[in-house]
N, C-alpha and C positions, 0 to 999 in steps of 0.2 A: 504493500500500500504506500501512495507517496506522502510525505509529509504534507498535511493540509494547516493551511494559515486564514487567518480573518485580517481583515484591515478595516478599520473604522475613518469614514472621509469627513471633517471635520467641516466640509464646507456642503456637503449633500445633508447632513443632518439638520434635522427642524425641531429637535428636540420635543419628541412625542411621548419618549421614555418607555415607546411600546417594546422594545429590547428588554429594557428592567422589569419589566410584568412577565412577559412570556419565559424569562429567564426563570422566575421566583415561583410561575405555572409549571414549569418542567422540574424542578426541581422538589416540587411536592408531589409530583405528578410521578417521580422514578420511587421515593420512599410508598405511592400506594403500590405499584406494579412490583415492587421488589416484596410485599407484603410486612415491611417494616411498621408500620401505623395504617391505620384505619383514614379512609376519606375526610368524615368530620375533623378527625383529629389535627392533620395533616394540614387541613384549611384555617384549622381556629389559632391555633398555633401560633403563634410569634416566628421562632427561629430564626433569630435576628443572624446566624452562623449560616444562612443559607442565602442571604443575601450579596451574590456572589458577583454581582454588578451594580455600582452606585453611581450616582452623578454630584459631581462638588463644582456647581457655579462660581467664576469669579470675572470681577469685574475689572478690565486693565484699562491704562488711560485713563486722560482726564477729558473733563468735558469742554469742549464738544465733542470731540474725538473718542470719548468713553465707549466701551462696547462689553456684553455680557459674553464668557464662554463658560460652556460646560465640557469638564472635564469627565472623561469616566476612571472609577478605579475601577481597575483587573489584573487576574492573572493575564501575565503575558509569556506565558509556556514556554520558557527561557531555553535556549538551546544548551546553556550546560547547566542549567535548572540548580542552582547552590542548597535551594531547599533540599532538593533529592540527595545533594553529595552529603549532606551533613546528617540527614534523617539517619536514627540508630540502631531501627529496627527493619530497615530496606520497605518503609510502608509505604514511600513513595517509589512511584516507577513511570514512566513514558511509554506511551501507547505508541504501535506501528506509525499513528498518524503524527505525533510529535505533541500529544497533551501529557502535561504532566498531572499525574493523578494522585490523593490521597490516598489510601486502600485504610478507610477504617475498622479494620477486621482486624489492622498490623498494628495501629496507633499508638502511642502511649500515652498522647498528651501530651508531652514532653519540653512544647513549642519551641523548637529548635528552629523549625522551619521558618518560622516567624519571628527568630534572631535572625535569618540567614537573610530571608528576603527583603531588599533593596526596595524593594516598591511597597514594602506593608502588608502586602496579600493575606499570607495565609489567618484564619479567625480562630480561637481557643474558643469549646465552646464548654462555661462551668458544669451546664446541665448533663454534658455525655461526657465529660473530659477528651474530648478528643479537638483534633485540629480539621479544619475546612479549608475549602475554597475550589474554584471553579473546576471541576475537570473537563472543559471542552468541549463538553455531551458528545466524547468517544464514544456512547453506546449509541449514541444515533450517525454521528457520521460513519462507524465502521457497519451501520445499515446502510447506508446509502441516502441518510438525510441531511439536512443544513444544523446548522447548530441552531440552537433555540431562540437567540437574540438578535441573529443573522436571517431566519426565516422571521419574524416581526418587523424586520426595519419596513415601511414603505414606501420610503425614497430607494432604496442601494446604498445608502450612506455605509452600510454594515454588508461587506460579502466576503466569501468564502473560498476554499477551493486547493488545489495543488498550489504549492507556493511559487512554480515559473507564471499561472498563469494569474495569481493576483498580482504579481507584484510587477509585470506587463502591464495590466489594467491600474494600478497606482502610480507607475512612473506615468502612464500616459495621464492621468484625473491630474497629476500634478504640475508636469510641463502646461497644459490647456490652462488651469488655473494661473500659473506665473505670468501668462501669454496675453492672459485678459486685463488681469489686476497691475502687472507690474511689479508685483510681489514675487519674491521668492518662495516655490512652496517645496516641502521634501517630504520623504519618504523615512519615518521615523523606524527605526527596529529592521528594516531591511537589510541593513548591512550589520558587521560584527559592533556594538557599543565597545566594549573592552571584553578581555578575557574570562573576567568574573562572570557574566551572564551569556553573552556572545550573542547572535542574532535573536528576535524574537520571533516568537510564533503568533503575537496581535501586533499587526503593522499600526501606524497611523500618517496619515496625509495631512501637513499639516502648513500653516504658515512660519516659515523659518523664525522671525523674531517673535511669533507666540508659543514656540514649545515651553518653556518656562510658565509660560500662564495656563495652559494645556497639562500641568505638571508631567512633563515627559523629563525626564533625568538623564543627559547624554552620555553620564561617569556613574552609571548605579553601581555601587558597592556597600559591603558594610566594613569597616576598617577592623572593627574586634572580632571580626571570624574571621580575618586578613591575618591579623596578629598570631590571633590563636592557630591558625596552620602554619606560619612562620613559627612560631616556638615548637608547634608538634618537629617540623622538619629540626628545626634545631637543637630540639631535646635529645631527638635520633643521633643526630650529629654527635652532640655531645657524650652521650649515653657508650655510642663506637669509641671515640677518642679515649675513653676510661679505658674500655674494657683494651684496645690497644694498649694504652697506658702502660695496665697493670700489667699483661700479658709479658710486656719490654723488659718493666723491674724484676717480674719472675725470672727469665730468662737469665738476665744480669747478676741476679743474686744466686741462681745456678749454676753458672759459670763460673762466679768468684768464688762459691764453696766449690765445685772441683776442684780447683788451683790450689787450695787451701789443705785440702784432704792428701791429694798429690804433694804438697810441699810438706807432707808430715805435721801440719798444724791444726787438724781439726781435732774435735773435742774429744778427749780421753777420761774412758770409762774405766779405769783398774780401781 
C-alpha cells in the first residue's frame, strides 16, 4: 500500500468545522462497531481525549489590515514519528499507509508520547489512563475510504490520497495562489522539517509569512528528549571507557605481578 497523506489548503477553507464533527462522529462511531460502549453511551459522553481535531483562531495584524485565521491542531503522522521511538511498550506502531497509531491494548499511560511530541498531540486520558490521538482512520482508508475529516470538507480545502499525487495537486493550489495574490505561498510538511520529525504525513498550503500564525513550527523538537538520548549515547560511551579502563589496569597489574613473581619477589608463605 503506498503511503497516503492529507493536506489541508488554508485558503479553500471557509471554516465550516464540518471536519471536526464528522471526525468526533467516526470516532464514537468505531468504539460502537468495535463493541466497546453502547450507542447512548458513546453519544452522551464527553471524551474530551477523542477530540482529535480542534480549531485555535487567531487574529494577526492590525487594523485595517487585521484578519482572522484558524489554525487546526493535529497529529501530523510524523515520518520518524518520536512518539513511536520513545513509547516503552512498542504501543505505538505505523500502519502500511504511514498513520501513526496508538494501540491501547499496549498503553500504559505513561505519557511519554506527549513528552516526545513537538506539536502537543498526543491527550492523557485520567478516566482510562491511557494516551490518545488521531490514528488517520487507517481502518477506513486500508478499506478503500477517505478519512473522516477529508470526506466532510465541502470545499476540497481537506484531500487525500498517495503522497506523489497530493503533493502535485499542493504544489500546483500553491504556485496558482502566489500567481494571483502576489504572495508567496508553500507547501508546509512536504519536505524533511529537520531530523527529529522528518517529512509529515498532514501537509498544509499555506501563506509563507502566516505559518507562524497558522502555528506550523518549521524547527519542531523537544530539546529534553534531545538531551536525554545524548546522555543515553553518552552514558554508553562512558559506561565502555570504564569497562576498557578497568580491563587496561587488570592487565597492567598482571603483568607487573609476573615480573615480580619471576624476579623472586612475590609474597612468601613459609
Amino acid at each position: 500500500m503506498k503511503e497516503q497523506i492529507k493536506c489541508y489548503d488554508t485558503q479553500s477553507c471557509i471554516r465550516c468545522f464540518a471536519c471536526m464533527v464528522n471526525c468526533s462522529v467516526e470516532n464514537r462511531a468505531r468504539l460502537q462497531r468495535e463493541g466497546i460502549m453502547s450507542v447512548e453511551k458513546s453519544v452522551q459522553s464527553p471524551m474530551l481525549h477523542f477530540n482529535y481535531l480542534s480549531a485555535r483562531r487567531v487574529e494577526v495584524g492590525v487594523y485595517p489590515e487585521a484578519k482572522q485565521v484558524t489554525a487546526f491542531h493535529h497529529c501530523n503522522h510524523c515520518e520518524n514519528s518520536p512518539c513511536q521511538s520513545i513509547c516503552p511498550t512498542g504501543a505505538i506502531t505505523t500502519r502500511p499507509g504511514g498513520e501513526v497509531v496508538i494501540n491501547d491494548d499496549i498503553c500504559i499511560g505513561c505519557q511519554s508520547c506527549g513528552d516526545a511530541c513537538p506539536f502537543d498531540v498526543p491527550q492523557y486520558s485520567i478516566d482510562t489512563g491511557k494516551a490518545y490521538k488521531c490514528n488517520g482512520c487507517y481502518d477506513r482508508v486500508e478499506n478503500g475510504l477517505k478519512q473522516s475529516c477529508v470526506e466532510a470538507c465541502p470545499t476540497t480545502a481537506m484531500f487525500s490520497g498517495p503522497r506523489d499525487e497530493v503533493l502535485k495537486e499542493a504544489y500546483e493550489r500553491a504556485a496558482r495562489y502566489s500567481q494571483k495574490t502576489g504572495k508567496k505561498y508553500v507547501v508546509y510538511g512536504a519536505d524533511t522539517l529537520n531530523s527529529y520529525v522528518g517529512k509529515l504525513g498532514w501537509i498544509t498550503i499555506v501563506e509563507e509569512s502566516d505559518l507562524a500564525a497558522y502555528q506550523l513550527d518549521t524547527k519542531p523538537t523537544r530539546s529534553a528528549i534531545q538531551w536525554r538520548d545524548y546522555a543515553k549515547v553518552g552514558g554508553g560511551g562512558l559506561a565502555i571507557a570504564a569497562a576498557v579502563g578497568t580491563t587496561a589496569h587488570f592487565i597492567y597489574w598482571l603483568d607487573k605481578r609476573k615480573k615480580k613473581i619471576a624476579a623472586g619477589e612475590g609474597d612468601s608463605h613459609e
